[in-house]
TORPA-4810 file (N, C-alpha, C, O; in nm, 3 decimals):
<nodes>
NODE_1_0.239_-0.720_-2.170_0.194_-0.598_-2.106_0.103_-0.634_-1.988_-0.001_-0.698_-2.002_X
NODE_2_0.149_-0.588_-1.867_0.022_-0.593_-1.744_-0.066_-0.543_-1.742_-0.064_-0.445_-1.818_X
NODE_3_-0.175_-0.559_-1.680_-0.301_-0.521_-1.688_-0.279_-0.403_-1.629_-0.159_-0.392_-1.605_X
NODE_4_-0.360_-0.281_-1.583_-0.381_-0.202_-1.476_-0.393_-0.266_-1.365_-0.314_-0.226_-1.280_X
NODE_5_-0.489_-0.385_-1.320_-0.519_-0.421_-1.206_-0.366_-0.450_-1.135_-0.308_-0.407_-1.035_X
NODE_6_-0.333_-0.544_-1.240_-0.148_-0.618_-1.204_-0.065_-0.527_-1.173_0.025_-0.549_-1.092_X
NODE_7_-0.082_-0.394_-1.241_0.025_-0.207_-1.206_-0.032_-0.218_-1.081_0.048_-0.276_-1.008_X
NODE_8_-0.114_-0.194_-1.033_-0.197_-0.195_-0.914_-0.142_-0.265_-0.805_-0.103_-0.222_-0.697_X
NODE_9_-0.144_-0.352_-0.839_-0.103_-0.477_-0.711_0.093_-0.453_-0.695_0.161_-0.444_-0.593_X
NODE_10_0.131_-0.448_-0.829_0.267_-0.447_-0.803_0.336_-0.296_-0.750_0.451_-0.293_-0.707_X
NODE_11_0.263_-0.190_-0.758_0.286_-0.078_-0.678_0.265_-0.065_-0.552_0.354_-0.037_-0.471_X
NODE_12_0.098_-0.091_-0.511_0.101_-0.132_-0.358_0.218_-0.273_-0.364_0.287_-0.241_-0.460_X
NODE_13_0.242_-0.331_-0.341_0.369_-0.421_-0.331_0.466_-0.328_-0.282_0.476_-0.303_-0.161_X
NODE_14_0.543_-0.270_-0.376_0.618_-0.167_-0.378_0.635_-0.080_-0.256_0.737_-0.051_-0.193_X
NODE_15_0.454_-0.030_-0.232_0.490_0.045_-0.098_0.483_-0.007_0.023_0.533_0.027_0.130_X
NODE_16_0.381_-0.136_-0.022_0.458_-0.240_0.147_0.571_-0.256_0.145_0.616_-0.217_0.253_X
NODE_17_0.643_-0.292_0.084_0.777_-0.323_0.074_0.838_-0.227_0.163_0.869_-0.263_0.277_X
NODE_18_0.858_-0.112_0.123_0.893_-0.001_0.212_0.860_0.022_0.347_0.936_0.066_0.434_X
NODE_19_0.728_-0.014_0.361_0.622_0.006_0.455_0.714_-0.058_0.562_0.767_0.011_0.649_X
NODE_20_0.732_-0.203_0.552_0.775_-0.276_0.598_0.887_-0.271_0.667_0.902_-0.323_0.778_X
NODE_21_0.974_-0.204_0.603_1.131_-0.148_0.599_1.154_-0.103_0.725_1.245_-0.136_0.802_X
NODE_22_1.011_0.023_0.750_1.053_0.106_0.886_1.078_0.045_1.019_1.019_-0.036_1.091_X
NODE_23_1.200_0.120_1.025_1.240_0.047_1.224_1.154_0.157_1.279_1.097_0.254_1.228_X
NODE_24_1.169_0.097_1.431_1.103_0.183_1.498_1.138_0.362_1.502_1.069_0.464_1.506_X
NODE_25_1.269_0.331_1.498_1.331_0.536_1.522_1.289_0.558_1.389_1.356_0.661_1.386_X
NODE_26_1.235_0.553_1.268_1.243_0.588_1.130_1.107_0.709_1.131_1.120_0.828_1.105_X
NODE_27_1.001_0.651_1.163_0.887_0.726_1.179_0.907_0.864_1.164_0.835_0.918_1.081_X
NODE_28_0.987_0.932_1.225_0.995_1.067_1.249_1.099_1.139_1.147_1.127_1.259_1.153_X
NODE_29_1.155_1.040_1.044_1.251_1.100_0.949_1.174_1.193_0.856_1.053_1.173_0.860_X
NODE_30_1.217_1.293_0.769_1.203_1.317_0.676_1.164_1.275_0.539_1.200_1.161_0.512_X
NODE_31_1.100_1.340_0.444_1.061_1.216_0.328_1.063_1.320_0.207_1.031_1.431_0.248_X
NODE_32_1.085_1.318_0.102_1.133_1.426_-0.028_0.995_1.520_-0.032_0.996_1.635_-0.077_X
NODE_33_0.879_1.456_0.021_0.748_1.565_0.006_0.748_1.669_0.119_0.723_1.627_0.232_X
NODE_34_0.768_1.772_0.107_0.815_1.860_0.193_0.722_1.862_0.346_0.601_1.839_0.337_X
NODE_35_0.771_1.883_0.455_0.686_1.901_0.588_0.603_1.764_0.605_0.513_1.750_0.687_X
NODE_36_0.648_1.663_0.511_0.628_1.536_0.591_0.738_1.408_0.612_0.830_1.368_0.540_X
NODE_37_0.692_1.366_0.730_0.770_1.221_0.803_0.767_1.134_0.754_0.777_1.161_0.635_X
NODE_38_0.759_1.021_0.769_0.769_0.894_0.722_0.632_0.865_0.778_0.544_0.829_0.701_X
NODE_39_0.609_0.877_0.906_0.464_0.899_0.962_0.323_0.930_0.891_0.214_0.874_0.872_X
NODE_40_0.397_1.068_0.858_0.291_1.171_0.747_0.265_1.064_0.633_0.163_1.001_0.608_X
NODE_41_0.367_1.064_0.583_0.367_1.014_0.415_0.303_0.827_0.421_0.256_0.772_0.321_X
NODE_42_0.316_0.763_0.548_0.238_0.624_0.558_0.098_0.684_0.599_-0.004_0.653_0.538_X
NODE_43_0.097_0.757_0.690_-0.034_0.798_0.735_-0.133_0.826_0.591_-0.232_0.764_0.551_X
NODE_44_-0.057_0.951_0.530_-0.125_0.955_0.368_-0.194_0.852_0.337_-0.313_0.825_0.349_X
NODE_45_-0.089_0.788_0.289_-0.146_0.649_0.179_-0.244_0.571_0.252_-0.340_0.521_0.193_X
NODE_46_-0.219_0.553_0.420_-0.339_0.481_0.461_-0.464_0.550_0.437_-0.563_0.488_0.398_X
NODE_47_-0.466_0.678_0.459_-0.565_0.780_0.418_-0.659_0.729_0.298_-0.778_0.698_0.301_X
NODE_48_-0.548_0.731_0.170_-0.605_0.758_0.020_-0.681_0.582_0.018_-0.774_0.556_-0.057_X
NODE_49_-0.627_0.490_0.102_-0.657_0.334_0.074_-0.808_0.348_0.167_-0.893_0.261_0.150_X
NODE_50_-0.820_0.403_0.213_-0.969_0.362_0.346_-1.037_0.472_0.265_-1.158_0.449_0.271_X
NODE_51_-1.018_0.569_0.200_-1.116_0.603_0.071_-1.162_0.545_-0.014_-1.264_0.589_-0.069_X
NODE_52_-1.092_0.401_-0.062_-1.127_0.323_-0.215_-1.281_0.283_-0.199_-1.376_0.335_-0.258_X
NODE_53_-1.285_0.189_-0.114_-1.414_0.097_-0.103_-1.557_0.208_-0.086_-1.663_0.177_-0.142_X
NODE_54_-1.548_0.307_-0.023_-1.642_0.436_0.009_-1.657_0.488_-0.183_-1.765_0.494_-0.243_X
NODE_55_-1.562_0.510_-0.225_-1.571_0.579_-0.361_-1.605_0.500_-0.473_-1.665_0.541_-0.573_X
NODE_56_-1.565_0.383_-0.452_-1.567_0.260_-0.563_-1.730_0.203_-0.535_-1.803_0.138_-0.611_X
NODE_57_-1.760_0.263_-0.378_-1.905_0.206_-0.363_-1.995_0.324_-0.438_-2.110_0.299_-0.474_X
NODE_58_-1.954_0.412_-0.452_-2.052_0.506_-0.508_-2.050_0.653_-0.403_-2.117_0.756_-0.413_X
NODE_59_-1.964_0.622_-0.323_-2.014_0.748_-0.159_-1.901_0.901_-0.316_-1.829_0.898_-0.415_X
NODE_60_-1.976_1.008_-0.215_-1.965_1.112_-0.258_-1.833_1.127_-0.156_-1.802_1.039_-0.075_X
NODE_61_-1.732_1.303_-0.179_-1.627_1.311_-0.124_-1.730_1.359_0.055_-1.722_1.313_0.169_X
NODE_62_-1.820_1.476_-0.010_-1.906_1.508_0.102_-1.982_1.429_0.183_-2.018_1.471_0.293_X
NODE_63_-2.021_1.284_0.132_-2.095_1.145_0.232_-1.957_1.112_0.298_-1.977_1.096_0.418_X
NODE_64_-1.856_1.100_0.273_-1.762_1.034_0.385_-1.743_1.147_0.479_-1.727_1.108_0.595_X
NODE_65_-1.741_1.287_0.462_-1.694_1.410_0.517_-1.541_1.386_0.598_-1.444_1.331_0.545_X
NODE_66_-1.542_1.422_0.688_-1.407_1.445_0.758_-1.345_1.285_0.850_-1.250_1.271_0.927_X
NODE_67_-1.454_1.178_0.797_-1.430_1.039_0.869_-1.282_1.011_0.893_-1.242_0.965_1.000_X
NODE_68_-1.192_1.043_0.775_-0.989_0.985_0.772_-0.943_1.123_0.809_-0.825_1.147_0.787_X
NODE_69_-1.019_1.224_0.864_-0.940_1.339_0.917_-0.810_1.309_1.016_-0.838_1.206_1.076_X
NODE_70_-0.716_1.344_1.045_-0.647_1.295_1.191_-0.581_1.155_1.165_-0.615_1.075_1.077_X
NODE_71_-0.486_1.141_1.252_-0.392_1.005_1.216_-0.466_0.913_1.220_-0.560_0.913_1.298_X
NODE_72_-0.439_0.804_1.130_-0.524_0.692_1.098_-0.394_0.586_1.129_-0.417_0.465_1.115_X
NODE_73_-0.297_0.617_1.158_-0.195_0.513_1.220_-0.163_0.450_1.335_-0.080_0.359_1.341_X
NODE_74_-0.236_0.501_1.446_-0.268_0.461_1.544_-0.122_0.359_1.584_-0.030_0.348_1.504_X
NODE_75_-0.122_0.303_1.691_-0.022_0.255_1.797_0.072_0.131_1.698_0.179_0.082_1.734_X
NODE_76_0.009_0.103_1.581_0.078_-0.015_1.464_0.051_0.075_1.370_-0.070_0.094_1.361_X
NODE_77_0.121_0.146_1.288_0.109_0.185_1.161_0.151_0.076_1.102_0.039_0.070_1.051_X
NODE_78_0.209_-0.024_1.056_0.189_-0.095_0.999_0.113_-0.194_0.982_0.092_-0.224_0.864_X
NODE_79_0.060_-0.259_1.066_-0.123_-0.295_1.071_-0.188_-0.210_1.011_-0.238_-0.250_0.907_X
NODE_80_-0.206_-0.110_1.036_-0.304_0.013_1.018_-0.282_0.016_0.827_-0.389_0.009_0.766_X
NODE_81_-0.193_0.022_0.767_-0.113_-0.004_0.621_-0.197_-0.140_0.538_-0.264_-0.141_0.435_X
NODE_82_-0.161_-0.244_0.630_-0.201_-0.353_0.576_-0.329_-0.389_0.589_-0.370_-0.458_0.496_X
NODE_83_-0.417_-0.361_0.688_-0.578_-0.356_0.684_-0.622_-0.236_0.571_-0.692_-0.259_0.473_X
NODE_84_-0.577_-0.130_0.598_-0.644_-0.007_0.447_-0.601_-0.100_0.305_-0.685_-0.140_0.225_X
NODE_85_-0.491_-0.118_0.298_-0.429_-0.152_0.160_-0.514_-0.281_0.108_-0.549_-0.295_-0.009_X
NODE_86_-0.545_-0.378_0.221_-0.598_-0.520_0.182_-0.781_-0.477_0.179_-0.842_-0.558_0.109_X
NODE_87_-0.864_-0.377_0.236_-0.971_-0.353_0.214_-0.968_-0.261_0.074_-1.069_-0.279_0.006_X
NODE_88_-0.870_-0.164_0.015_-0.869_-0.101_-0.077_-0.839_-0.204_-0.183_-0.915_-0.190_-0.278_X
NODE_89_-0.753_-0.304_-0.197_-0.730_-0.378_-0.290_-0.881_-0.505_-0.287_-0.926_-0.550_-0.392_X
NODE_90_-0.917_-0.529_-0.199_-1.076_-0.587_-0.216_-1.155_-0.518_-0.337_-1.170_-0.560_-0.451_X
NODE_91_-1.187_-0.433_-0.295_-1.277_-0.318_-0.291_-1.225_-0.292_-0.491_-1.309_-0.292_-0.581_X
NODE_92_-1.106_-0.278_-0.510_-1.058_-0.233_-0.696_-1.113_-0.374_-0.760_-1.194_-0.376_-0.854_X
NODE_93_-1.046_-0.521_-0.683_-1.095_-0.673_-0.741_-1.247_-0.678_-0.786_-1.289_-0.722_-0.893_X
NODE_94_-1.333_-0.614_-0.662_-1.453_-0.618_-0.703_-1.517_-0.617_-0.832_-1.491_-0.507_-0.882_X
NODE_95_-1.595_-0.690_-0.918_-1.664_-0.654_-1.074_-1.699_-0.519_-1.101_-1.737_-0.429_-1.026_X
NODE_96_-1.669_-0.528_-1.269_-1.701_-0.371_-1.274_-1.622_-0.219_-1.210_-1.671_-0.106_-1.211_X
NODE_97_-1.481_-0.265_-1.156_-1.498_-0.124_-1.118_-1.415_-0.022_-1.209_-1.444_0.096_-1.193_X
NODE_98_-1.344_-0.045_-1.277_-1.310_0.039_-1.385_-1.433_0.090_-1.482_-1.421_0.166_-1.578_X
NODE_99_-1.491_0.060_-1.458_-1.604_0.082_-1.529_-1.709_0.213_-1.495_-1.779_0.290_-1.562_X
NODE_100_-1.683_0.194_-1.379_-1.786_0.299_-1.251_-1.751_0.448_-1.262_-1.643_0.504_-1.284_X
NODE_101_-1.839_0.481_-1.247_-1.823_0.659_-1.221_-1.768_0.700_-1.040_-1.828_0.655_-0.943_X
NODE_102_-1.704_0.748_-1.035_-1.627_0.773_-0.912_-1.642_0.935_-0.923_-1.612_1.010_-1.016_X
NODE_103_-1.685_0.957_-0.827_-1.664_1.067_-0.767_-1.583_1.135_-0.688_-1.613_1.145_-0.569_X
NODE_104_-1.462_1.196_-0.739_-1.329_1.258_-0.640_-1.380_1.411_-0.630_-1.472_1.458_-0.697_X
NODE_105_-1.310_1.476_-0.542_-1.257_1.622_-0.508_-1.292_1.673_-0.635_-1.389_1.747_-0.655_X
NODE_106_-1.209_1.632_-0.726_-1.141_1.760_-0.844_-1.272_1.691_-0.973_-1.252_1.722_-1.090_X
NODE_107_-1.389_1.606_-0.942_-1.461_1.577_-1.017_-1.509_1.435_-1.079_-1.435_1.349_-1.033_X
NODE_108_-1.574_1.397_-1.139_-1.656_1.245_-1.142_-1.537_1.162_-1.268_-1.553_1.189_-1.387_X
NODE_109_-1.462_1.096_-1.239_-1.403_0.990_-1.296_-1.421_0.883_-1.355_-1.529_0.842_-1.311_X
NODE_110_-1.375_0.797_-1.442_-1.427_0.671_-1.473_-1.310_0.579_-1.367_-1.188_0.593_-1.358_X
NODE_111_-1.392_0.491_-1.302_-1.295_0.417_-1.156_-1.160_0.389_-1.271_-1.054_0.407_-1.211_X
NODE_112_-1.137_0.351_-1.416_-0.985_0.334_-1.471_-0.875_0.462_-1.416_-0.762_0.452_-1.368_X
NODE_113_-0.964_0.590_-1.444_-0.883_0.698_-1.443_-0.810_0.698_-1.294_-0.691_0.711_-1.267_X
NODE_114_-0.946_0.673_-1.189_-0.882_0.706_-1.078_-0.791_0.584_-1.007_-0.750_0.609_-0.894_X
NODE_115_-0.757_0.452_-1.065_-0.682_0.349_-1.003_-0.535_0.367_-1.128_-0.433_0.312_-1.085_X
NODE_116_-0.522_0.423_-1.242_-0.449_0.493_-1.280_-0.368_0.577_-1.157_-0.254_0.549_-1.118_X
NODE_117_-0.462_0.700_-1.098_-0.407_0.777_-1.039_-0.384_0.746_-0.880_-0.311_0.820_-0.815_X
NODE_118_-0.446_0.638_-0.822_-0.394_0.596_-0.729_-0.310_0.483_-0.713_-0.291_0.442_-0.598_X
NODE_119_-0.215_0.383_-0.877_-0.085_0.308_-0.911_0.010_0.436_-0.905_0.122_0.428_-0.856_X
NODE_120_-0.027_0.525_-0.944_0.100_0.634_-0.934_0.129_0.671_-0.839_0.250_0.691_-0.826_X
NODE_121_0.043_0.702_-0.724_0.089_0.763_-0.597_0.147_0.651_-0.514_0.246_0.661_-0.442_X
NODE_122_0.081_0.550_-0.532_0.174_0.452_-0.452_0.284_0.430_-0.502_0.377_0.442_-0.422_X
NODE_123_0.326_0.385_-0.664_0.451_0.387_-0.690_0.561_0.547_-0.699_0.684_0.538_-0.691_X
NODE_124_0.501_0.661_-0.715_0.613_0.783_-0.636_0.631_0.737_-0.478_0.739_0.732_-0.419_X
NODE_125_0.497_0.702_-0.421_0.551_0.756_-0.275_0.617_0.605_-0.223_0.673_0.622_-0.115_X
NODE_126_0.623_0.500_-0.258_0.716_0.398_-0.226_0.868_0.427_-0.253_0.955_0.385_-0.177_X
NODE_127_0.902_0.513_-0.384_0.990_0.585_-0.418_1.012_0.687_-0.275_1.106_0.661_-0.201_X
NODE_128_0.928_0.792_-0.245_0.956_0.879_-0.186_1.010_0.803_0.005_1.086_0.843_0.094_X
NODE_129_0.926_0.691_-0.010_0.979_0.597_0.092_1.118_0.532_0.123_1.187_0.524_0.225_X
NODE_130_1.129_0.496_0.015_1.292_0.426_-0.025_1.326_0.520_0.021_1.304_0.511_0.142_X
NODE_131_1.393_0.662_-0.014_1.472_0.758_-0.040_1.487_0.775_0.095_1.599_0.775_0.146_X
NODE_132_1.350_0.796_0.182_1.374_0.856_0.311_1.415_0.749_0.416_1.451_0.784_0.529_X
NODE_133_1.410_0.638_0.383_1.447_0.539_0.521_1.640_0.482_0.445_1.715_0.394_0.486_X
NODE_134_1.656_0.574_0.337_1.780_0.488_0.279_1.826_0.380_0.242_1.936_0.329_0.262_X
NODE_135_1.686_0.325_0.155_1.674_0.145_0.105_1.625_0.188_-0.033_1.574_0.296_-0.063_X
NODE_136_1.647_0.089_-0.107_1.665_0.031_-0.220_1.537_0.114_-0.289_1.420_0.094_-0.255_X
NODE_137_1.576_0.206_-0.387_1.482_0.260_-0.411_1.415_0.239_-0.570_1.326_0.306_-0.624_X
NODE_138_1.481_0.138_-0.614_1.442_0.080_-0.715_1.344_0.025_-0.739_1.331_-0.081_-0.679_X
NODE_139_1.202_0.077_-0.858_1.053_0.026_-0.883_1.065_-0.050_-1.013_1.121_-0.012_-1.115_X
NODE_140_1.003_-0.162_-0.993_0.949_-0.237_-1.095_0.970_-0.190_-1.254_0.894_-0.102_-1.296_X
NODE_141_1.066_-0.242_-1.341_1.029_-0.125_-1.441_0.920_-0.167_-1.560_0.929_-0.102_-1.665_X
NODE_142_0.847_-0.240_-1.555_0.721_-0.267_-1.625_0.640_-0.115_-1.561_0.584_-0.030_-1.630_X
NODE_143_0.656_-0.115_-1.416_0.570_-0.020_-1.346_0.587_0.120_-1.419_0.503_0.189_-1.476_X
NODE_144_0.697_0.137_-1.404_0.751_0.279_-1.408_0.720_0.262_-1.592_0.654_0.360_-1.626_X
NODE_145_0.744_0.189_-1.687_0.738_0.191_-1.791_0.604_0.197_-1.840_0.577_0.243_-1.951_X
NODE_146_0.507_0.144_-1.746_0.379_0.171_-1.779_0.290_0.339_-1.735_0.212_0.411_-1.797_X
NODE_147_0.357_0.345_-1.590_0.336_0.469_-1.570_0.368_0.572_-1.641_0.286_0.660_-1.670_X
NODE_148_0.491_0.574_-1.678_0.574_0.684_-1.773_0.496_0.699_-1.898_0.501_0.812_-1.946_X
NODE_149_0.432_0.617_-1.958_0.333_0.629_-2.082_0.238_0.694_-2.067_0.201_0.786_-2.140_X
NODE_150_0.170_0.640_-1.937_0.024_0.696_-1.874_0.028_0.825_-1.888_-0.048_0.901_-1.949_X
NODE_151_0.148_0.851_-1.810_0.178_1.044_-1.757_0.233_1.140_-1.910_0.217_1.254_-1.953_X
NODE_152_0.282_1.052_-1.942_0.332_1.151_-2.066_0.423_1.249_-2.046_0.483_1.237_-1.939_X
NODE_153_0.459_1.358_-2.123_0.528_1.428_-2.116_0.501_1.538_-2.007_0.591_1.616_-1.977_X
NODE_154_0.353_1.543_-1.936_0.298_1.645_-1.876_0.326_1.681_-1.748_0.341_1.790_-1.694_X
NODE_155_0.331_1.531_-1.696_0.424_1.593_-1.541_0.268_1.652_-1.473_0.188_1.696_-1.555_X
NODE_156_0.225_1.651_-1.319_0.173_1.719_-1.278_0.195_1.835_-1.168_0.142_1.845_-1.057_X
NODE_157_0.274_1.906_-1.222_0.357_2.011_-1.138_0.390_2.135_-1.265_0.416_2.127_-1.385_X
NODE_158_0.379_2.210_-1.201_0.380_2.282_-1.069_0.211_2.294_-1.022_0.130_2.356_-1.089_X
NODE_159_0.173_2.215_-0.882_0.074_2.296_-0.851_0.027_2.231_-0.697_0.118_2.217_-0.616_X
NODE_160_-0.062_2.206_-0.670_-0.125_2.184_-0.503_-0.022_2.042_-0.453_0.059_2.055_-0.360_X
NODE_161_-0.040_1.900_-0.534_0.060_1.801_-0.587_0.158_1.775_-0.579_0.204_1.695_-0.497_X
NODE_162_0.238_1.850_-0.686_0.365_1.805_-0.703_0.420_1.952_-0.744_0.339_2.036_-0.782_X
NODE_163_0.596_1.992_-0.735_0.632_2.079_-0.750_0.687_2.084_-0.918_0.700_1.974_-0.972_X
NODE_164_0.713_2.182_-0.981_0.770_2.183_-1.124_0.865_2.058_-1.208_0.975_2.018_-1.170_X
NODE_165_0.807_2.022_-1.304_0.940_1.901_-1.334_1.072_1.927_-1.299_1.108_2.038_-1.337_X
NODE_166_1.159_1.861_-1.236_1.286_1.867_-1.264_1.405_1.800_-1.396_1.433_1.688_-1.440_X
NODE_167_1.439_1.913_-1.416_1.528_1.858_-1.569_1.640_1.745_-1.512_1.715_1.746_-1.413_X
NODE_168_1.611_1.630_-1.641_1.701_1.549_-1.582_1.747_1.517_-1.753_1.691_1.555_-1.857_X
NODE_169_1.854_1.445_-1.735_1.937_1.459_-1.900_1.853_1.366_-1.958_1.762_1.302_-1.906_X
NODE_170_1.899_1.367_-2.082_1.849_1.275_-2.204_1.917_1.100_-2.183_1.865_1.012_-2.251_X
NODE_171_2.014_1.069_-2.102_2.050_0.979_-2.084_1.965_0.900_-1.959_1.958_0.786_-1.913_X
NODE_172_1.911_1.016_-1.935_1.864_0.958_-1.770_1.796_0.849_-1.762_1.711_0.849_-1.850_X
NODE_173_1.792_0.694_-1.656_1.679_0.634_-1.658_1.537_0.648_-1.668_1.484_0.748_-1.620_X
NODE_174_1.451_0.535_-1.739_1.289_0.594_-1.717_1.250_0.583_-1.567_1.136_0.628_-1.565_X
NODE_175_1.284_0.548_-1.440_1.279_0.542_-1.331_1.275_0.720_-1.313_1.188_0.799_-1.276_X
NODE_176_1.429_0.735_-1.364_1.431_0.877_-1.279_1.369_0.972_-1.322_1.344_1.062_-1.242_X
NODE_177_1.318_0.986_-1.477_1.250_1.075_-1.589_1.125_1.072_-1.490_1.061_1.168_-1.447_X
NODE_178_1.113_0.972_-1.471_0.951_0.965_-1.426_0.962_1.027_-1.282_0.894_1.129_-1.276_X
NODE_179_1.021_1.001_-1.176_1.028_1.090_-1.070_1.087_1.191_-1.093_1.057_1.242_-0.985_X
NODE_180_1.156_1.279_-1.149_1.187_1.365_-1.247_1.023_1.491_-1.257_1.007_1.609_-1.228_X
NODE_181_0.945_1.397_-1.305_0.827_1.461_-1.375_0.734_1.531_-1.266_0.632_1.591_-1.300_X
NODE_182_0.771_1.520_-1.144_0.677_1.502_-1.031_0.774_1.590_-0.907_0.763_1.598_-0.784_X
NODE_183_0.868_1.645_-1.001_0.919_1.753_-0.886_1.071_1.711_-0.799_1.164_1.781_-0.761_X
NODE_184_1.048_1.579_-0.790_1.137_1.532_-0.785_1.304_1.533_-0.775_1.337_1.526_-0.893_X
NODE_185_1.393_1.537_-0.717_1.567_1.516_-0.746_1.573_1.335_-0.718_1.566_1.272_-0.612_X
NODE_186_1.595_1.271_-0.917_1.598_1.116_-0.826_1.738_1.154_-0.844_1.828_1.082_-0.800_X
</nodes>
């Protein structure tokens, strides 16, 4: 069984991988999260990664205020990817941080809960990546097998997130159950 930290590393993996993928015309495609690009949806994640080290340090959502407002992808989005991702993955290595009280949006966390919830978004939206540039959209399945436990039957949809589970059969892969759970058509 992998650690969390190791889910961690092998999901960001996952979404470099993708990251990586984009040609130049791709940027402007479509991506399964509705009203965003490929742009949007890298821009995101650089977003949620240049939050870690601020939150993991102790900063409140209101001490950073509107600092990652506005594109954070600037003229290399992929630079821009790999500097957030490699200061956010510093920043989780650090001692102690599963341990820490984190302070998000929706309320004070133990740092496990919230690197839990930020292995998942990178491994959906590397998923949601694959899908939209038309590459290999296949995740790790330790990942997905660990995630799929994490999440449970609950799915976080319908709501701000993700849209209503989508029913997928009893035969279905745990890959797709699990994007499945999250609104999803895998």
């Amino acid at each position: 069984m992998a650690t969390l930290i190791e889910l961690h590393a092998t999901a960001m993996g996952e979404f470099d991988r993708r990251v990586r993928d984009v040609g130049p015309d791709d940027w402007g495609r479509p991506t399964p999260c509705a009203e965003w690009t490929v742009r949007d949806l890298v821009d995101h994640l650089v977003t949620e990664q240049l939050w870690v080290p601020h939150l993991l340090g102790g900063a409140r959502v209101k001490d950073v205020g509107d600092r990652f407002e506005g594109d954070q992808l600037g003229d290399d989005p992929v630079a821009a990817w790999s500097a957030a991702a490699h200061a956010a993955r510093e920043a989780w290595l650090a001692p102690y941080t599963l341990e820490r009280t984190v302070h998000l949006s929706h309320g004070d966390v133990p740092g496990e809960v919230y690197l839990w919830e930020m292995t998942f978004d990178l491994a959906v939206h590397a998923w949601d990546l694959a899908r939209a540039l038309g590459v290999d959209e296949r995740l790790d399945p330790v990942l997905v097998s660990e995630l799929r436990d994490w999440l449970g039957e609950r799915g976080f949809g319908p709501g701000p997130m993700f849209d209503a589970p989508v029913a997928v059969g009893s035969e279905a892969a745990p890959q797709d159950r699990l994007i499945a759970l999250t609104g999803r058509k895998p």
